[in-house]
DOSE-757943 format. One line per 2 residues: number of its first residue (from 1); their letters; for each residue x, y, z of N, C-alpha, C, O. Coordinates in steps of 0.2 Angstrom, whole numbers, plus 5000, padded with zeros to 4 digits. Example, Ala and Ser with C-alpha at 12.3 -4.5 7.8 and 13.67 -1.06 7.14 Angstrom:
! DOSE-757943
1 = AS = 5066,4972,5039,5062,4978,5039,5066,4984,5039,5071,4983,5042; 5064,4989,5035,5068,4995,5036,5064,5000,5039,5067,5006,5040 $
END
This chain:
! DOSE-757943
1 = XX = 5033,5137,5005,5033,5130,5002,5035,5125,5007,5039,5125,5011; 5030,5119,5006,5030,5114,5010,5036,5107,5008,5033,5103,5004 $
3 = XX = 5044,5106,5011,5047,5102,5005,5050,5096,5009,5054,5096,5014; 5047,5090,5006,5048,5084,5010,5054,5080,5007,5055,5080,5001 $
5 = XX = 5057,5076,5013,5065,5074,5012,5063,5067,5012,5058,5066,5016; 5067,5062,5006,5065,5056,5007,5070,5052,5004,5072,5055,4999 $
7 = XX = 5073,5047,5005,5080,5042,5002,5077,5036,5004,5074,5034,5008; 5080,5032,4999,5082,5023,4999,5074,5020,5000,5074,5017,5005 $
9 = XX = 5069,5022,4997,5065,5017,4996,5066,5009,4996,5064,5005,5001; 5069,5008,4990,5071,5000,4988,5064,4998,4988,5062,4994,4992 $
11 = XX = 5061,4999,4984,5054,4996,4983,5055,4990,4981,5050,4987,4983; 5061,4987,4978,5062,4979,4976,5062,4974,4983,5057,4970,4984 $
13 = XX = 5067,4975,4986,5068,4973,4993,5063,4973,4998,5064,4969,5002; 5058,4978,4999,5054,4981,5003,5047,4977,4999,5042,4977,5002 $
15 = XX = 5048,4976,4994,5041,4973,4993,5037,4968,4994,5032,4967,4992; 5039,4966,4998,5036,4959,5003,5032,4962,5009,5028,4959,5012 $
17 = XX = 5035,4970,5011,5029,4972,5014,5022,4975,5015,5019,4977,5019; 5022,4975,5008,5016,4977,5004,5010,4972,5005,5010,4966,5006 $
19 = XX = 5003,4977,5005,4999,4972,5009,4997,4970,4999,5001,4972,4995; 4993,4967,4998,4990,4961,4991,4986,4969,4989,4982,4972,4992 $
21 = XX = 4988,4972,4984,4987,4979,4980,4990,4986,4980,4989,4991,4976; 4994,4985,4986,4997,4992,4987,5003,4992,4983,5004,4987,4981 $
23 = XX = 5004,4995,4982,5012,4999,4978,5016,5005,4983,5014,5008,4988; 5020,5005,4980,5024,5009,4984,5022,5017,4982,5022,5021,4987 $
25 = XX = 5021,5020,4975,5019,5025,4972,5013,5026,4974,5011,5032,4974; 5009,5021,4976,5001,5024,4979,5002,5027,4984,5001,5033,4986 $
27 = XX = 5005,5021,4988,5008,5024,4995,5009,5031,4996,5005,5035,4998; 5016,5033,4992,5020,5039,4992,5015,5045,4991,5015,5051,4994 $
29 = XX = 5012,5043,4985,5006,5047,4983,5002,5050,4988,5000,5055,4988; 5000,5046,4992,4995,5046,5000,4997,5049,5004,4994,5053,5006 $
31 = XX = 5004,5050,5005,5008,5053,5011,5008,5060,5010,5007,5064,5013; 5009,5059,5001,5011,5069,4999,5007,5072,4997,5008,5078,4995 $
33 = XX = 5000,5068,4997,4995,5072,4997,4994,5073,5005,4996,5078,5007; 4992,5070,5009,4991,5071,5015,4994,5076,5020,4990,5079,5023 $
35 = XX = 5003,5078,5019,5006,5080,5018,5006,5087,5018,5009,5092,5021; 5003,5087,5013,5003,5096,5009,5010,5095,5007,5013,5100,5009 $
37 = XX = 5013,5090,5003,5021,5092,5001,5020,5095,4994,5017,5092,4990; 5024,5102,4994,5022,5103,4986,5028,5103,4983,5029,5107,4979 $
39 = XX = 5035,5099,4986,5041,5096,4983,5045,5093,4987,5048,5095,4991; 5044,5087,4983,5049,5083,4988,5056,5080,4986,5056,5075,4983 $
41 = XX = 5061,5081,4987,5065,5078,4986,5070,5072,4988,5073,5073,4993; 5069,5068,4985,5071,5061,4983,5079,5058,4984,5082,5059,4979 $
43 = XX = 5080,5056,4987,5089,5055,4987,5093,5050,4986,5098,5048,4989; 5089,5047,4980,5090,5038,4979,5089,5035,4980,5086,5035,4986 $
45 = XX = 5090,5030,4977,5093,5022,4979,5083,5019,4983,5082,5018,4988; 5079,5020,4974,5072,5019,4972,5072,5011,4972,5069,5008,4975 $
47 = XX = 5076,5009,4969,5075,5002,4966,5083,5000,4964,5088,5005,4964; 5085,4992,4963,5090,4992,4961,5090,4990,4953,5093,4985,4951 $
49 = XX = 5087,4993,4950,5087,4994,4941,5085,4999,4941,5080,5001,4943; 5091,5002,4937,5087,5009,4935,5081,5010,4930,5080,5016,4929 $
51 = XX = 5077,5004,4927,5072,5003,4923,5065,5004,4930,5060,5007,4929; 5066,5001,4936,5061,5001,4939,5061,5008,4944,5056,5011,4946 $
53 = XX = 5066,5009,4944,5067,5015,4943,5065,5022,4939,5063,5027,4942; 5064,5022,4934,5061,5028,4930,5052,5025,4930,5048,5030,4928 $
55 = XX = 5051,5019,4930,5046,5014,4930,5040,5019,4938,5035,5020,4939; 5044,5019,4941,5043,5022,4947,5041,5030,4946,5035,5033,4947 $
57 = XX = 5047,5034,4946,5048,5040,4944,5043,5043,4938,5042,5049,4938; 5040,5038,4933,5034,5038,4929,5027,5038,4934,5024,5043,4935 $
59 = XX = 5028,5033,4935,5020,5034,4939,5021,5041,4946,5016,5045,4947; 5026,5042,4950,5025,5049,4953,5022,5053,4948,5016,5054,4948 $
61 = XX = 5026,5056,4944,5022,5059,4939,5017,5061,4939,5015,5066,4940; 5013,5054,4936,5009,5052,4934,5002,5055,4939,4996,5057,4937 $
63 = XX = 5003,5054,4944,5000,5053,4951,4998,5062,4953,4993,5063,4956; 5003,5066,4952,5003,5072,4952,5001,5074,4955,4997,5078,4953 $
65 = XX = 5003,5075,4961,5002,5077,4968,5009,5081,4971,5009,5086,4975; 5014,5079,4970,5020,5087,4971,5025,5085,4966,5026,5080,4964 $
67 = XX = 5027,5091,4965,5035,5091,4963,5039,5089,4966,5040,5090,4971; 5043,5085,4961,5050,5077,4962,5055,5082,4961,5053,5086,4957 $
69 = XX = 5061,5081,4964,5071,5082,4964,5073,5077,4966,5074,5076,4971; 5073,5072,4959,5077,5067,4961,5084,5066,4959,5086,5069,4954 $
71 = XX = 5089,5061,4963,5097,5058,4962,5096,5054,4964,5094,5053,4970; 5098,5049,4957,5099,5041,4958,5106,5042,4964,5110,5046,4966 $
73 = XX = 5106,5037,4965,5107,5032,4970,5113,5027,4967,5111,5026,4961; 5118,5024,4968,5122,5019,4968,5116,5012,4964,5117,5008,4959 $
75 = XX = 5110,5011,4968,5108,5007,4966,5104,5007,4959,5103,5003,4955; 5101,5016,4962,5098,5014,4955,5103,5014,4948,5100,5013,4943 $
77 = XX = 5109,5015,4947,5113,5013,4944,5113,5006,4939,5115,5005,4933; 5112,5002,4944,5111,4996,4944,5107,4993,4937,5102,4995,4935 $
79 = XX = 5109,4988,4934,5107,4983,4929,5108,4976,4928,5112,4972,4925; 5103,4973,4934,5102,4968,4933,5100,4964,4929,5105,4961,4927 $
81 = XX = 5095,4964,4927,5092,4960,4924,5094,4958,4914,5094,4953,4911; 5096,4967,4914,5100,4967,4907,5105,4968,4906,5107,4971,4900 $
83 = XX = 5110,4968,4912,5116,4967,4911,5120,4974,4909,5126,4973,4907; 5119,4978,4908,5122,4985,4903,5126,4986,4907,5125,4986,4913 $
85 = XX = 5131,4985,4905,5139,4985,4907,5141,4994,4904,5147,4995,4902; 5138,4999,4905,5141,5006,4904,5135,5011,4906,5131,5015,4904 $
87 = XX = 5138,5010,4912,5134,5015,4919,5135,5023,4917,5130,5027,4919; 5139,5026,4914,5138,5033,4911,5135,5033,4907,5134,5039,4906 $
89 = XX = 5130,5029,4902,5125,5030,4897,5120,5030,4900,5115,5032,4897; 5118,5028,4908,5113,5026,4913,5112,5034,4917,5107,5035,4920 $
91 = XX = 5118,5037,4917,5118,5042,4921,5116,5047,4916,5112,5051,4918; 5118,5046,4910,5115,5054,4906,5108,5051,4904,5105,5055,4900 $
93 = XX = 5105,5045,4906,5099,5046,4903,5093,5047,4908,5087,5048,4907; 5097,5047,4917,5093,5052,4921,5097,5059,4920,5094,5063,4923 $
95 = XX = 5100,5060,4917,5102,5068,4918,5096,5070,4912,5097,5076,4910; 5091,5067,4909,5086,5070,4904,5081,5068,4906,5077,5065,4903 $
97 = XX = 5079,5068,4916,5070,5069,4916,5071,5073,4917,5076,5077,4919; 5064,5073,4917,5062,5082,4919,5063,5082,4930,5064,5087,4933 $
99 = XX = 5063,5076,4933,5066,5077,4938,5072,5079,4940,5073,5081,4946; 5078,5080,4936,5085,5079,4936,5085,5087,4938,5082,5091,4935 $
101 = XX = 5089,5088,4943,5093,5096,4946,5101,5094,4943,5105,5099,4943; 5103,5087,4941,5112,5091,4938,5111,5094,4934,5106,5094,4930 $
103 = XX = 5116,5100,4934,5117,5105,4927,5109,5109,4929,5109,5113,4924; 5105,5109,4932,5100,5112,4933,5096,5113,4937,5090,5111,4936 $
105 = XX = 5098,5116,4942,5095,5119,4948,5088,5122,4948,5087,5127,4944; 5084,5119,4954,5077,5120,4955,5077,5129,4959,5079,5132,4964 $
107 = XX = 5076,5129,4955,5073,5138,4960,5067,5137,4963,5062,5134,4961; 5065,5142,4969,5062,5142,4973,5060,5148,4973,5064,5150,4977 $
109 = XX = 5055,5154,4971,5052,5159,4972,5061,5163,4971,5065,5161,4968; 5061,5168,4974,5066,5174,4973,5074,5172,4976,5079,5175,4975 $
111 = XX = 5074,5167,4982,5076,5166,4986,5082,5160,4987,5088,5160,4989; 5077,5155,4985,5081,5150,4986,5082,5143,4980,5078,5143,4975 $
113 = XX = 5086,5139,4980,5089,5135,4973,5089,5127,4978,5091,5127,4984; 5086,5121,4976,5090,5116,4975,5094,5114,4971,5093,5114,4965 $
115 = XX = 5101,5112,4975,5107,5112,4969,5106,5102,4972,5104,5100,4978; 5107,5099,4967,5108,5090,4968,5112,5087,4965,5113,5089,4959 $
117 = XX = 5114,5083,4966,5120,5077,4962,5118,5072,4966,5116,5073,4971; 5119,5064,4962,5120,5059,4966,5127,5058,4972,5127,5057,4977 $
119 = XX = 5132,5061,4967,5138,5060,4973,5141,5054,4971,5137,5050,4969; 5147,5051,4972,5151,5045,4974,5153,5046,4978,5153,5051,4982 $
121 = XX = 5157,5039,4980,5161,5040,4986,5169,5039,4984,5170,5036,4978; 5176,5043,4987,5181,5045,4987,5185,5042,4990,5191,5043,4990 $
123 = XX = 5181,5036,4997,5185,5034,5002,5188,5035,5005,5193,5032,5007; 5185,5042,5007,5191,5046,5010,5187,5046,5017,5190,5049,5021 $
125 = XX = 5181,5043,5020,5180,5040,5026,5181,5037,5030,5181,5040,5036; 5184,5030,5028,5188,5025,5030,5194,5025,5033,5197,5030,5031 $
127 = XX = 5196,5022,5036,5202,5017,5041,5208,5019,5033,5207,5016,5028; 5214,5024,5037,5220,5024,5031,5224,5016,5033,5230,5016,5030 $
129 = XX = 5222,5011,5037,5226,5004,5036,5222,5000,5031,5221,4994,5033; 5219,5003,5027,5217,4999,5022,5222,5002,5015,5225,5008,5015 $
131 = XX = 5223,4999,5011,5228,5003,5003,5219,5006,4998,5214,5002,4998; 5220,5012,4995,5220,5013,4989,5215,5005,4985,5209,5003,4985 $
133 = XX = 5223,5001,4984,5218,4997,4979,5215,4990,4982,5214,4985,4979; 5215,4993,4989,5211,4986,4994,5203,4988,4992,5198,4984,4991 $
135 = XX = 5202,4997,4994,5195,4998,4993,5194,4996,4985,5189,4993,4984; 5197,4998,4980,5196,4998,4972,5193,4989,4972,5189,4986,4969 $
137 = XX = 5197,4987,4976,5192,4978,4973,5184,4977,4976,5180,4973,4973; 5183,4981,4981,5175,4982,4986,5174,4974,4988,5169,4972,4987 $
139 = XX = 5181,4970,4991,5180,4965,4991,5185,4961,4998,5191,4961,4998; 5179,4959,5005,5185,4956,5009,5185,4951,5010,5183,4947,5006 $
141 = XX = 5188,4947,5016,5189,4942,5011,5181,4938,5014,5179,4933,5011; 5177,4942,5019,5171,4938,5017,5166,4944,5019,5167,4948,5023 $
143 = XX = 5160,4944,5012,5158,4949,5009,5161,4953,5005,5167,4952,5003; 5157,4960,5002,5159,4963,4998,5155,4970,4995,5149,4968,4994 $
145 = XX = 5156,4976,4994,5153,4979,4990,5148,4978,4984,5151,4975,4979; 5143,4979,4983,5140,4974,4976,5140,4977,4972,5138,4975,4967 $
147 = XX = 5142,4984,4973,5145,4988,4966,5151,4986,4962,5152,4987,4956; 5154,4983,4966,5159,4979,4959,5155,4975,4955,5158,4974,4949 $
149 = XX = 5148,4970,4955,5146,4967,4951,5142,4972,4946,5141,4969,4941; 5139,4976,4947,5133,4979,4944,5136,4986,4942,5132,4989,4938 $
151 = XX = 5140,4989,4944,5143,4996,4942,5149,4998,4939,5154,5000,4941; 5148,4998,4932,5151,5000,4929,5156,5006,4925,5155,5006,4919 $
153 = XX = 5159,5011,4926,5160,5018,4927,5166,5017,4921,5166,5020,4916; 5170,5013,4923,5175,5013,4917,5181,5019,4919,5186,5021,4916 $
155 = XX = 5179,5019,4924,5185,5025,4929,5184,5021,4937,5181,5017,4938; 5191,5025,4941,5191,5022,4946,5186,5027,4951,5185,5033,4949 $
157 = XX = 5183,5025,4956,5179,5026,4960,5180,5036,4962,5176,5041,4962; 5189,5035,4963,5188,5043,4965,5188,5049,4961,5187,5055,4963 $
159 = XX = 5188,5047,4954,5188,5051,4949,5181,5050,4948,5178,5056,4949; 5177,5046,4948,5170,5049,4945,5168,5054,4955,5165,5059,4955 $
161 = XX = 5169,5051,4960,5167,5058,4967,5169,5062,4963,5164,5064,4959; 5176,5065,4961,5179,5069,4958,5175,5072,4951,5176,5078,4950 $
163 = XX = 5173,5070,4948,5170,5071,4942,5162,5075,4945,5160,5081,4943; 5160,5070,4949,5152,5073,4952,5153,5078,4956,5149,5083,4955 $
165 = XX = 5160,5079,4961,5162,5084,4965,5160,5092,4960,5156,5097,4961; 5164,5091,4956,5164,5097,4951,5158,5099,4946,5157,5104,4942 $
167 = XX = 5154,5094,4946,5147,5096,4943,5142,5099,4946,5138,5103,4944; 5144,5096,4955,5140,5099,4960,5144,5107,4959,5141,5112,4956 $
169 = XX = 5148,5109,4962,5150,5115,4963,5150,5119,4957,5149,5125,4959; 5150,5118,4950,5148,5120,4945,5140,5124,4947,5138,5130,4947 $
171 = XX = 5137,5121,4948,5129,5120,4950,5128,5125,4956,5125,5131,4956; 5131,5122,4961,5132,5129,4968,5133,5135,4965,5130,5140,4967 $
173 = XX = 5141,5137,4959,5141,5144,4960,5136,5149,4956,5136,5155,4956; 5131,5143,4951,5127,5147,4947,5122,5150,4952,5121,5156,4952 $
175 = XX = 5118,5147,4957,5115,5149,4963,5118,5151,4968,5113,5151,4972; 5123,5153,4971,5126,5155,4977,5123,5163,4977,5122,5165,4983 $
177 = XX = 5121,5166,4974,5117,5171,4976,5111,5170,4981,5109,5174,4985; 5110,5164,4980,5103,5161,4986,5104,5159,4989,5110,5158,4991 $
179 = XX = 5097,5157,4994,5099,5152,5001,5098,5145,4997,5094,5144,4993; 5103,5140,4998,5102,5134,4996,5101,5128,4998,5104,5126,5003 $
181 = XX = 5096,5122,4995,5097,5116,4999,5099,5111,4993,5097,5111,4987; 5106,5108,4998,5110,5103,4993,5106,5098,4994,5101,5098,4998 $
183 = XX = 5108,5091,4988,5104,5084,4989,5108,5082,4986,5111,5086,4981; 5110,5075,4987,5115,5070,4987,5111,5064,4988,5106,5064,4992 $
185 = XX = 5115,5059,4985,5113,5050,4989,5119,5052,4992,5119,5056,4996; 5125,5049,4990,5131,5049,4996,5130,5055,5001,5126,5059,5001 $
187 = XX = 5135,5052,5007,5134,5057,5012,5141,5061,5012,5146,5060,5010; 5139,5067,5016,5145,5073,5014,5149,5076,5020,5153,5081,5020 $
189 = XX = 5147,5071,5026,5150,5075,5034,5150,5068,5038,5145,5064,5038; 5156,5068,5041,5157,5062,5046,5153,5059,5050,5153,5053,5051 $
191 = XX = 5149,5064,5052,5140,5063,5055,5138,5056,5055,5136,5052,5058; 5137,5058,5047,5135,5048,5045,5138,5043,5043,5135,5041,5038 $
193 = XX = 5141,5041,5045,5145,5037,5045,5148,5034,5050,5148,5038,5056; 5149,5028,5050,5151,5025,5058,5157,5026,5062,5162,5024,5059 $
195 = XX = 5157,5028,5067,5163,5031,5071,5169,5026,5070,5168,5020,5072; 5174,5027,5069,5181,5022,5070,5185,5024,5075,5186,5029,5077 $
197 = XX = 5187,5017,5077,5190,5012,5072,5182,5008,5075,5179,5008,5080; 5181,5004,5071,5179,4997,5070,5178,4990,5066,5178,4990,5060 $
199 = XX = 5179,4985,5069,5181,4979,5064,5177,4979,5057,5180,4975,5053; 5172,4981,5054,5171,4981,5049,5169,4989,5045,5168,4989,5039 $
201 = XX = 5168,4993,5048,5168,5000,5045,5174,5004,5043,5174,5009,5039; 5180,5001,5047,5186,5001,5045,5188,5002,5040,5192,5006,5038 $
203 = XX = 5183,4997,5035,5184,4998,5028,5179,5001,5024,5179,5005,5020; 5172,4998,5027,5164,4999,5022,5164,5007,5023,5162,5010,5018 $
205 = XX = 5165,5010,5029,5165,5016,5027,5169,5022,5021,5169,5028,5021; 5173,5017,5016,5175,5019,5013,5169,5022,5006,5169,5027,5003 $
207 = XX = 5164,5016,5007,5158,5016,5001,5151,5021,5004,5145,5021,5002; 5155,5025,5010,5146,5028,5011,5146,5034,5008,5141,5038,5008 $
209 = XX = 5153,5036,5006,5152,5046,5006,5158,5049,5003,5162,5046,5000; 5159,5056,5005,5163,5056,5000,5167,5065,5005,5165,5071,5006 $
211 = XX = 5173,5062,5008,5177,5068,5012,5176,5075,5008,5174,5081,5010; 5178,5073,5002,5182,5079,5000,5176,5083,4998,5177,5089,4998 $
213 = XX = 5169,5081,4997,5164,5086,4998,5161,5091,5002,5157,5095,5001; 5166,5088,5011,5164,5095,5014,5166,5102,5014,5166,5107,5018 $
215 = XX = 5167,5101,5009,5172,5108,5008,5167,5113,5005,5167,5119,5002; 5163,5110,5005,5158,5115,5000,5154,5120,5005,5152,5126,5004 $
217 = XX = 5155,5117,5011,5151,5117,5016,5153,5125,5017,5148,5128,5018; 5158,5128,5018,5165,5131,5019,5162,5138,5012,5161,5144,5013 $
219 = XX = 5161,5134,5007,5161,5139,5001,5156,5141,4997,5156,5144,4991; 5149,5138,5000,5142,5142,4997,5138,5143,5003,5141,5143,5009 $
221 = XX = 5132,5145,5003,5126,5146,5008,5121,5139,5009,5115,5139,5008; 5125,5135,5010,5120,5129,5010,5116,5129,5016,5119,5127,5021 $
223 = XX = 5109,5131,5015,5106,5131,5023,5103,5124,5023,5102,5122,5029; 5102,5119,5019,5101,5112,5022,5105,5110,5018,5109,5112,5014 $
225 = XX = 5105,5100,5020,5110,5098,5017,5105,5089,5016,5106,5085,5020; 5103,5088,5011,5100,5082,5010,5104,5077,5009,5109,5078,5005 $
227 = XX = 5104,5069,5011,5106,5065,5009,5105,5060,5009,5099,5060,5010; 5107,5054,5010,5104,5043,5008,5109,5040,5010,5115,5041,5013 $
229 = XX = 5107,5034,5008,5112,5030,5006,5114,5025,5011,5115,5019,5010; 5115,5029,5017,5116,5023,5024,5110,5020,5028,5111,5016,5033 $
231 = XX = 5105,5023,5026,5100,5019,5031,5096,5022,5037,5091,5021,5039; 5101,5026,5039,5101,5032,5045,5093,5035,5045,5090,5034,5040 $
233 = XX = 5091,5037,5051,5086,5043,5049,5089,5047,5056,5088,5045,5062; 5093,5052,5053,5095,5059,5057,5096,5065,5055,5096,5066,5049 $
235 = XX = 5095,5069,5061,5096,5075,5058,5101,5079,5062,5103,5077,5068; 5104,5083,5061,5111,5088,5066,5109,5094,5061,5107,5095,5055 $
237 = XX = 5112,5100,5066,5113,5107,5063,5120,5108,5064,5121,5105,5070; 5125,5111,5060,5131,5113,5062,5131,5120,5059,5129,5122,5054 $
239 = XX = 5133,5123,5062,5136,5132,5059,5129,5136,5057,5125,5139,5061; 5129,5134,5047,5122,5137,5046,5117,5134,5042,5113,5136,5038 $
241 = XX = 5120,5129,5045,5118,5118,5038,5115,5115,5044,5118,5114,5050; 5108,5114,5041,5103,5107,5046,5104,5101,5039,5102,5100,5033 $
243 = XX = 5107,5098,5042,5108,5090,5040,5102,5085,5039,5099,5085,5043; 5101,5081,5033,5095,5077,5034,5097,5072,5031,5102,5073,5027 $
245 = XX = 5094,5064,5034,5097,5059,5031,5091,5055,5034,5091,5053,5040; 5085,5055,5028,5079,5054,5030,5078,5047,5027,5072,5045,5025 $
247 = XX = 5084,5042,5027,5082,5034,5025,5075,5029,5026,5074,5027,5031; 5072,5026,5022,5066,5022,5024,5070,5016,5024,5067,5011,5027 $
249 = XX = 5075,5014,5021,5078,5011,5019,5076,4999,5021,5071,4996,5019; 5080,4996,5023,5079,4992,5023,5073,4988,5028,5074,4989,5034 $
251 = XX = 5067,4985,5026,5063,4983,5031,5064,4979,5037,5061,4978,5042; 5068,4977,5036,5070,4972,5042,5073,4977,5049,5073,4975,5055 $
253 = XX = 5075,4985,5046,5075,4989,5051,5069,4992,5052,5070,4998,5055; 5063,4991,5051,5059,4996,5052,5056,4995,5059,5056,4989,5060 $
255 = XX = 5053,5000,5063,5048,4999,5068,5044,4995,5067,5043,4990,5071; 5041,4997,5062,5033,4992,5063,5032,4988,5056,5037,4988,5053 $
257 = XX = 5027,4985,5052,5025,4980,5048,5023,4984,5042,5023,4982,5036; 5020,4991,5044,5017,4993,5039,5020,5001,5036,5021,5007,5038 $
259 = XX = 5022,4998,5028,5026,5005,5024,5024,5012,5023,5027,5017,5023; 5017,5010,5024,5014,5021,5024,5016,5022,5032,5018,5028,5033 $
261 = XX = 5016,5019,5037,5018,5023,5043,5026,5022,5043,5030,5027,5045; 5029,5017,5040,5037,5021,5040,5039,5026,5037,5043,5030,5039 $
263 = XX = 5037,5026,5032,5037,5032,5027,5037,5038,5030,5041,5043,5030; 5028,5037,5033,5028,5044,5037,5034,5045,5041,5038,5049,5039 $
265 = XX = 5034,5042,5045,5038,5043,5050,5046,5045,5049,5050,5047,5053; 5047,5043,5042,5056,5043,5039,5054,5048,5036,5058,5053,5039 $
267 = XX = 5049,5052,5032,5049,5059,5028,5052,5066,5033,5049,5067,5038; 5057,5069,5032,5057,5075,5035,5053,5083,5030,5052,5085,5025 $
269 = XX = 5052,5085,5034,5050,5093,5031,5055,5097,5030,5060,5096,5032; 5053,5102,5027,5057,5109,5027,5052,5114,5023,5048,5114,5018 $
271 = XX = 5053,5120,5030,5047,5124,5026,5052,5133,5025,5055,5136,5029; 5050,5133,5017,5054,5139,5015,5048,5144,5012,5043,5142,5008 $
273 = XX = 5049,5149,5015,5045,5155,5014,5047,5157,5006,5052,5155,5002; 5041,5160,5004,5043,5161,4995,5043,5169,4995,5045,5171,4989 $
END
């Protein structure tokens, strides 16, 4: 099986590079057929409404060229337009597509399982000369986190990691008989994340990822490890974990002008024997 890696479209932000008819979904579609991908998995942060979001996640579908494993993203969380101020009612209504691996891991022939969660962050990243409830406001005194305006949880940041921490490992021990690849938006190993100290990651790296998840690393067979969120596109092997952090992320970072060759070029593989 042919399974391609891909995070942070932002189709919203990104669409001014669209030539006058393309879509992002044609695009994608082009790629994975081309490809030979017969599953791809997705690691957030599609759109910032989770309406254009599933809008999206429809038309893949629809398009039907490989199998999707998606986890929203921080952004697709997001409710601009109409405001929904109760982002847990947003989360259990991707926990019912048929994309969704929480609570329900993707097997793979006899052998292998995708286990996925979006993940929070725990701020356990960051620079300890910041307090607790400096990171809890996502506010300095110039800029800011924009999950404080759009993300509503109704709990404080490290209790929902916490809460996703244990949906994921719930998920890992029902497959730990397998070989497995994890998938996350947040990320899960210092790797990604920006080296400290530094004047302003000192703090932001409080929002990219989440410490207390590598511990998993330690307590299943995670032979890959998928994830988003910062933009990166890297890859690292440690122990018996190949790391992927396959970002197409913002345009103004891209090589060149045109989205089907970033794409291509952000997509990673992985080929697992069935």
């Amino acid at each position: 099986m042919k399974i391609g890696v891909l995070s942070d479209l932002h189709i919203d932000s990104n669409a001014k590079r669209l030539a006058p008819g393309q879509t992002y979904d044609h695009l994608l579609a082009e790629l994975l057929y081309n490809q030979e991908i017969d599953l791809l998995l997705l690691a957030g942060d599609v759109s910032s409404d989770y309406h254009d979001t599933f809008a999206f996640l429809d038309r893949m579908r629809d398009h039907n060229v490989s199998k999707i494993q998606f986890v929203p993203g921080n952004h697709d969380f997001w409710s601009i337009r109409n405001h929904e101020e109760n982002t847990d009612r947003i989360y259990q209504l991707f926990k019912q597509r048929d994309e969704n691996p929480v609570g329900n891991p993707f097997l793979i022939g006899d052998e292998w399982a995708v286990v996925g969660n979006p993940g929070w962050y725990d701020y356990g990243f960051a620079s300890d000369s910041y307090t607790i409830e400096e990171f809890s406001r996502k506010k300095l005194k110039v800029g800011g986190w924009n999950d404080r305006r759009y993300v509503h949880w109704e709990k404080d940041d490290r209790t929902v990691a916490a809460e996703m921490l244990a949906e994921l490992e719930n998920d890992l021990k029902r497959v730990s008989n397998r070989k497995i690849i994890m998938q996350t938006h947040v990320v899960t190993h210092p790797q990604f994340v920006i080296p400290l100290p530094h004047k302003v990651y000192d703090y932001y790296n409080a929002f990219l990822g989440s410490k207390s998840y590598m511990q998993v690393y330690d307590r299943y067979p995670i032979a890959y490890s998928v994830m988003g969120h910062v933009h990166f596109r890297k890859m690292f092997h440690e122990n018996d974990t190949t790391f992927y952090c396959a970002c197409l992320g913002s345009s103004r970072h891209w090589y060149t002008e045109d989205p089907y060759i970033e794409m291509a070029y952000t997509m990673e593989e992985i080929v697992v024997d069935l």
